[in-house]
N, C-alpha and C positions, 0 to 999 in steps of 0.2 A: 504494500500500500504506500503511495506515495504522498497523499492528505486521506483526512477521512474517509471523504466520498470518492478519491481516485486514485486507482490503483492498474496494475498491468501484468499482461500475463504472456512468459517467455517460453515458446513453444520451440520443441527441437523442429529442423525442416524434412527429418523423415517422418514419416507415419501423422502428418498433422488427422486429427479426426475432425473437427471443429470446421467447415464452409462457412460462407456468407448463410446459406440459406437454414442452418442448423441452429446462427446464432443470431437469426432474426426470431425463428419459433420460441429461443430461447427466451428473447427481450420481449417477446408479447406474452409469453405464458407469464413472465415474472407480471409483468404490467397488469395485467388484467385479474391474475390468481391472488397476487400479493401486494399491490398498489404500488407497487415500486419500479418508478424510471428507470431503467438502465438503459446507455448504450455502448455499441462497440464501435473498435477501432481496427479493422485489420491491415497491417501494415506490411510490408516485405519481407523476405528472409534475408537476412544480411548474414552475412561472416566477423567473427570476432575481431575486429581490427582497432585501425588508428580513429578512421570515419565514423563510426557504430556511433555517439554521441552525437556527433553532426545529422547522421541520418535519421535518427528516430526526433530529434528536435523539429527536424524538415518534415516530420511524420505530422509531430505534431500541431505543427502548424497552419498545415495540410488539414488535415481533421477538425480544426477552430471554424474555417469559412464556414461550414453545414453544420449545426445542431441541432437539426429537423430529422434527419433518417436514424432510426435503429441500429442501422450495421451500417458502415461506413467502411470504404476500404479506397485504397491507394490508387486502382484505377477509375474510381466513381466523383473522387473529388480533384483529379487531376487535370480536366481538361475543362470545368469551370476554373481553377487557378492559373492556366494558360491562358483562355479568353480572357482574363482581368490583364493579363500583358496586353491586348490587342485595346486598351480602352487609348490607346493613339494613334492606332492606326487611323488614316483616314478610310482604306478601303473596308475597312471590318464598319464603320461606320455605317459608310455609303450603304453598305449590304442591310444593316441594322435598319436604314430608314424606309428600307422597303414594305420591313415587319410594320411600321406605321400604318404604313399605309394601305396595306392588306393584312389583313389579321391570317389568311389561311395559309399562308408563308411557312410562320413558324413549327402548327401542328406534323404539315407536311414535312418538311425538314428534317423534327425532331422523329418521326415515326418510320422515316425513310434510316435513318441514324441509329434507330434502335433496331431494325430489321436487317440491318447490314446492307441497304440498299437494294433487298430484294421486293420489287416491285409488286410480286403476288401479295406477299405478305403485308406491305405496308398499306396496298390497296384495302385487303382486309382489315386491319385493324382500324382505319379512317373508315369502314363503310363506304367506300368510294369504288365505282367500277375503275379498273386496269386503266382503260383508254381513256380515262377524265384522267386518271394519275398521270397517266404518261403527257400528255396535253399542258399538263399544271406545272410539270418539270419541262417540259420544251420552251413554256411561256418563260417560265426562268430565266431557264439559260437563253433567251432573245434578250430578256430585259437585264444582262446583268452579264452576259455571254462567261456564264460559269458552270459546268456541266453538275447536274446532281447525279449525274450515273458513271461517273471517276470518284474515284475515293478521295482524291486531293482536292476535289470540290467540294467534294457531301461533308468535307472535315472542316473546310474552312467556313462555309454556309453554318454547321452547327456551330462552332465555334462563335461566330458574327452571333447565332441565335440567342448564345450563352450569354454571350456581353450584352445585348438589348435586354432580357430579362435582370440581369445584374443592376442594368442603369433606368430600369420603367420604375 
């Protein structure tokens, strides 16, 4: 325990048993069973070194932006902490003002991003047939000549999206 209420726990990196998804049932059975908040932090395996101090500080600091989710881990809060570097860019902006101005931008984006840009699938989770998907993403990439069906696209659109939610 590190204060009263925060403490940590150092796992060997063979035979981890513990997932994200084991130690979210965990934080809601507590929550709901026994009234008590908890959340996690899952961080990296690192190696006994010089860095180890540096790296779990950078964990933690990593971990401070979101105290909304349950279980938290290293690649969930990562790429909101990169869009917060883009709050200069002006092209992550330009991309941002589109979210203005269309609201169905963002949904798309974020569902095409969670789906790995498979088009079936993100059509189904919007409720949207394929061919209005695919339309919605052409119209894009006209307006903005950024492809959403490269991954160097679909990373920087979410990224832009991450930073417009950051700054609304």
């Amino acid at each position: 325990m590190l204060t009263e209420d925060y403490g940590i726990l150092i796992e060997k990196i063979a035979g981890s048993l513990l997932g994200e998804d084991e130690l979210d049932a965990i934080a809601t059975t507590l929550e709901s069973d026994f009234y008590i908040q908890v959340h996690f932090f899952m961080g990296l395996f690192h190696e006994k070194n010089a860095l180890l101090r540096d790296l779990f500080a950078e964990e933690q600091r990593l971990f401070r932006q979101n105290s909304n989710q349950l279980v938290q881990t290293v690649e969930s809060n990562c790429l909101p902490m990169i869009a917060a570097q883009l709050t200069n860019s002006l092209l992550a902006q330009e991309i941002s003002r589109l979210f203005e101005k269309d609201e169905t931008w963002k949904p798309l984006i974020k569902a095409l991003w969670e789906n790995q840009g498979n088009l079936s699938m993100t059509a189904k989770a919007l409720f949207m047939h394929r061919n209005t998907m695919q339309y919605r993403i052409d119209k894009f990439q006209e307006l903005t000549n950024l492809s959403l069906r490269k991954t160097d696209g679909l990373l920087f659109a979410y990224l832009s999206c991450l930073l417009f939610e950051t700054t609304e």
